[in-house]
N, C-alpha and C positions, 0 to 999 in steps of 0.2 A: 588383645595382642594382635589377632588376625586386621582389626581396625588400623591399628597403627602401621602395622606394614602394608596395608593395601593402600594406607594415604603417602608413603614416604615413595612405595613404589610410583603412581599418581604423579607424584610432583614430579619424581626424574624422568619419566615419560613426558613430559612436559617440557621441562629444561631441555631435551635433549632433540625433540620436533620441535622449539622454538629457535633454537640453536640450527638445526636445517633448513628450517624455512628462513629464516634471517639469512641463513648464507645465500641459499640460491636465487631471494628476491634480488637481493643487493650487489651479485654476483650478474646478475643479468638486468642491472638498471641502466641499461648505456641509453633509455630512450629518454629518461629523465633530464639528462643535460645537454646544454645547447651547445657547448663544444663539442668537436667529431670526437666520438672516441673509436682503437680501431685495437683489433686480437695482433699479436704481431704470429702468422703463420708459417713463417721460415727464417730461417737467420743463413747468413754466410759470412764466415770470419776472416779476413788477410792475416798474413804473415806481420806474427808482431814484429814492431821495430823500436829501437832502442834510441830515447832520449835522453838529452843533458844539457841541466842549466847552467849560465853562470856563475854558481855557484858550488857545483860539483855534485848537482842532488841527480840523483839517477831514476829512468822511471821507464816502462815497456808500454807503447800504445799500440792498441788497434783498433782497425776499419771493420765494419758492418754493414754488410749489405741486405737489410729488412727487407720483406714481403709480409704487407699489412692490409687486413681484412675491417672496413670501413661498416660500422653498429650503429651507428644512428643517421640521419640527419636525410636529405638527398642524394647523397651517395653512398646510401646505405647499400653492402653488396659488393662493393666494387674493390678488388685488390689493389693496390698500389707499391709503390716502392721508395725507401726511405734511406737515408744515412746515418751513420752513426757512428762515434768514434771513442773509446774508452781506454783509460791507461789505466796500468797493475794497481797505482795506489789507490784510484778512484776519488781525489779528492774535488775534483768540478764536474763529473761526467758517471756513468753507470752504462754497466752493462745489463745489453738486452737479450732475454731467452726466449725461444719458442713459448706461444702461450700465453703468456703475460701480454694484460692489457692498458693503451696507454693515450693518452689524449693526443692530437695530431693540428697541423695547421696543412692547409693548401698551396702550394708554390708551383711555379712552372719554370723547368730548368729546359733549355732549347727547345720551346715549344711542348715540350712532355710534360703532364703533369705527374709530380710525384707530393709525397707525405714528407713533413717534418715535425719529429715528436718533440713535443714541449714540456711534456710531464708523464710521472708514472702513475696510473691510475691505482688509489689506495685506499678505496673507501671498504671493501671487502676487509681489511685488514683493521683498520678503527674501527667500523662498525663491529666485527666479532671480538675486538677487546673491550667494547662498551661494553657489549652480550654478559663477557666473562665477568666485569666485573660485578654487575647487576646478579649476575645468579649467584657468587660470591658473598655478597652484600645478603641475599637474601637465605645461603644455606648458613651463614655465619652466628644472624644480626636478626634473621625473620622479617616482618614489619616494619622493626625497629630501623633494621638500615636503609629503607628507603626515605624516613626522612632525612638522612644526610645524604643520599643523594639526591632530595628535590632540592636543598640548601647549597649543593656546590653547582646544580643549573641555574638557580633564581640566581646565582652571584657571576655566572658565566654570564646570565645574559643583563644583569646591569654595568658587569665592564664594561661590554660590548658597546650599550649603549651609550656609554659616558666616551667612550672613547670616540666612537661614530659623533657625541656633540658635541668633542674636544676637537675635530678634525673640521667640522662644519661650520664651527662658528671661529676656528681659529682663535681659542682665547689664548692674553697673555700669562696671567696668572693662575693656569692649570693645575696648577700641586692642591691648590685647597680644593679643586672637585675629587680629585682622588685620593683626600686625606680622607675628605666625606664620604668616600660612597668606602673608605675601607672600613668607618667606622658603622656602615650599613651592611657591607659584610659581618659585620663580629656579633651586628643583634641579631641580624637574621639568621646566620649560621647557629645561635645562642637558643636562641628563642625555639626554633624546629628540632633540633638536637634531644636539648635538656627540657625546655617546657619554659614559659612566665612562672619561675618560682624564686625564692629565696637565692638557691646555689646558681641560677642563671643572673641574677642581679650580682651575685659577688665575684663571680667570675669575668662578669661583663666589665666591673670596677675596677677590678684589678689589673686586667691587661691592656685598660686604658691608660692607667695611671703609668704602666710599665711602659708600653707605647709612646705616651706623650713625653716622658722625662725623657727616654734612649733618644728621644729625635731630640730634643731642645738639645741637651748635652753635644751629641752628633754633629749639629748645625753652630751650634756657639764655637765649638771644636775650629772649626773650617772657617767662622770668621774671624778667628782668635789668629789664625794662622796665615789668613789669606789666600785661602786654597791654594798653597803652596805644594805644587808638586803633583795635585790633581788635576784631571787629564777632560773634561766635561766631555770636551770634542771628539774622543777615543770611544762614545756610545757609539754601535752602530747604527747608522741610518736616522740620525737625529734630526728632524725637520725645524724641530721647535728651541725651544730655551734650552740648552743641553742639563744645565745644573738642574732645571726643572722636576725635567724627567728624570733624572737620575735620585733625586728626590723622592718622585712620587714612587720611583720603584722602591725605593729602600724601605719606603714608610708600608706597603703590600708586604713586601720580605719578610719585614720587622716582626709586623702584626701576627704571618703567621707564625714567627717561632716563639713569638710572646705568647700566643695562644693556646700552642702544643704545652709549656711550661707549667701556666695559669689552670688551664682545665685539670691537669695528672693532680694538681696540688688541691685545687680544691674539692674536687670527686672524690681525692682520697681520703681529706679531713671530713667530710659530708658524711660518707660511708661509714668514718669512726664515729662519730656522733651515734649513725643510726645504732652500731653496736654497743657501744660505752657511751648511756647518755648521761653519764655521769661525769666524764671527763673534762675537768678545766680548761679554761679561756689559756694556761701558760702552756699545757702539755698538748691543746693543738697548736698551738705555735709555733712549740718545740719539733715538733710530728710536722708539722710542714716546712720549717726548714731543713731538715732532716731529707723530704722526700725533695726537695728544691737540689740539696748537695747532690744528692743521688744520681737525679734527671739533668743537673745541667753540663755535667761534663760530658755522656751522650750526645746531647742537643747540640754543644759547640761543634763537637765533631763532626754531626750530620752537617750544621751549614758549611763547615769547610770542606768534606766532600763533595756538596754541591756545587759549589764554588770552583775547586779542582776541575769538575766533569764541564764546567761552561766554559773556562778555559784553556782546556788542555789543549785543544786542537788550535788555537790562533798560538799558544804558546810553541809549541811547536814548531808551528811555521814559520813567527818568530826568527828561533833559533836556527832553523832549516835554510832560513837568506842571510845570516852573518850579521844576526843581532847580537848583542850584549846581552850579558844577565838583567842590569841595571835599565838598559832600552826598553828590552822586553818585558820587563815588569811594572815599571811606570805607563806602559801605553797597554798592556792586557790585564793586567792583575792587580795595580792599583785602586780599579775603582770596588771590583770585587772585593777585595781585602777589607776596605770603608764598610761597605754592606754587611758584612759580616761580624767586622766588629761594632758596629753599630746594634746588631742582634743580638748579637753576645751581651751588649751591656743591657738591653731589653729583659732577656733574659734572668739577668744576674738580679736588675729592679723589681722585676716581677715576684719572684719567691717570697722577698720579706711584707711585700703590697699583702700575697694571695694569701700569706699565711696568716695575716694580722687582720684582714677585714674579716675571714674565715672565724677565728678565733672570738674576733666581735661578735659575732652575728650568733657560732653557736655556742661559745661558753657557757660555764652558769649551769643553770637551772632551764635556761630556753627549749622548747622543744619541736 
């Protein structure tokens, strides 16, 4: 008993110096990058003043007059002086507090030099929700959750890469690299999760199967129709083939809520096996659609909150310049709407797949 509490105590002594020490390296890393970064050590506020657009939206701005204290570079040391101008809504602009540090450029206005901030410095704040979730993962999950979190770096950093060769080499027909590398996502996430076994091959089956039918369905959909009333052009910041990319997102989207689906269904039919290995090829079937009804109405609803939360704010605004309902949902919510039901029907393909290769593999007498 004394063992166990002396190791539990151990670890949270641990957790809680790694959690300090993380902050105050990361908190005092200004020498690491080669932008200036600078403390801001006084603020002075003006008298807010009130504007208003053509439209009748109303809003309070104010002036800021910074004093900023320069952390890295050659001018490390030296105070300078800065502008800055923020309204009540804050929807293009943020205000600055004493304290808060923030990355700066060089300008010289009549001869004076002063700062101009470009960005707020936020890596203290990612970095201690990495922290958090890492010790989460491990008071949760032990061991165990850190292979899923090597599985969601190895797939961060072959985005990365696939995207830095989609941008380098300018290809035209981009979607089939990110069809690939999502179905390099689903073994590699598969494979480090669950292990090369039986329930990692049925699972992998299934939510391909589920995956590839939602997109064909999806895509025959939009040629049947003409992409009528779909909007490509309304992606932001699209460089390339807009349908493209709207494409290769939907088919990442897809994947993951085929996936959330496909794992609950088949982990849980796996598990009945382990317990009742006597149970029939029909009653898991029945037992997986069953857990399919369950999960999918949930699942829809998470993608359309996500969906809400990506566009509420251009909805909005939208509606805020004397858009239409009709305007503004064909040019923000349209293409989201696709995406979603697109998953949905992912989704819906996936239970009778996960339930029926499931039911293959363990019915019977197998063991």
């Amino acid at each position: 008993m004394m063992r166990v509490k002396k190791k539990y105590l151990i670890e949270w002594l641990l957790i809680i110096l790694s959690g300090i020490l993380i902050y105050f390296f990361v908190d005092n890393d200004s020498f690491l990058y080669k932008d200036p970064v600078a403390q801001i050590v006084s603020v002075t506020n003006s008298k807010a003043t009130k504007t208003e657009d053509t439209y009748k939206n109303k809003d309070m701005t104010t002036e800021q007059t910074l004093k900023v204290k320069v952390l890295n570079g050659h001018r490390k040391g030296e105070v300078l002086t800065a502008k800055n101008t923020f309204s009540k809504s804050g929807g293009y602009d943020q205000r600055f507090y004493r304290g808060q540090k923030v990355f700066i450029k060089f300008e010289k206005s009549d001869g004076k030099l002063m700062a101009m901030i470009n960005n707020y410095k936020r890596d203290v704040y990612l970095i201690m929700l990495c922290w958090a979730v890492v010790v989460l993962l491990f008071l949760v999950t032990q061991i165990r959750g850190f292979t899923s979190l090597i599985s969601v770096i190895l797939n961060f950093i072959i985005f990365l890469l696939c995207v830095q060769l989609d941008v380098k080499w300018n290809i035209n027909n981009f979607f089939w690299i990110f069809a690939t590398v999502a179905v390099i996502f689903l073994a590699l996430s598969l494979v480090l999760v669950i292990g090369f076994n039986w329930q990692c091959l049925v699972t992998f089956s299934s939510i391909f199967i589920g995956t590839t039918l939602a997109m064909i369905i999806g895509v025959v959909a939009m040629q049947v129709t003409n992409d009528k009333g779909v909007h490509y052009e309304a992606l932001d910041f699209a460089t390339q083939s807009p349908k493209q990319l709207f494409l290769a997102a939907t088919v990442i989207g897809l994947l993951g809520a085929v996936m959330d689906a496909a794992t609950d269904i088949v982990s849980t039919l796996f598990e009945m096996k382990r317990t009742q290995p006597g149970i029939s090829r029909k009653q898991l079937f029945i037992s997986g659609q069953n857990v399919g009804k369950s999960i999918m109405g949930p699942l829809v609803n998470v993608l359309l909150l996500i969906f809400f939360a990506e566009t509420v704010t251009m909805a909005v605004l939208f509606f805020r310049t004397g858009n239409s309902i009709a305007y503004t949902f064909e040019w923000t919510m349209s293409l989201g709407i696709i995406q979603s039901l697109i998953s949905g029907i992912g989704i819906t393909l996936v239970i009778p797949s996960a339930s029926l290769l499931s039911s293959l593999v363990l019915g019977g007498d197998n063991k």
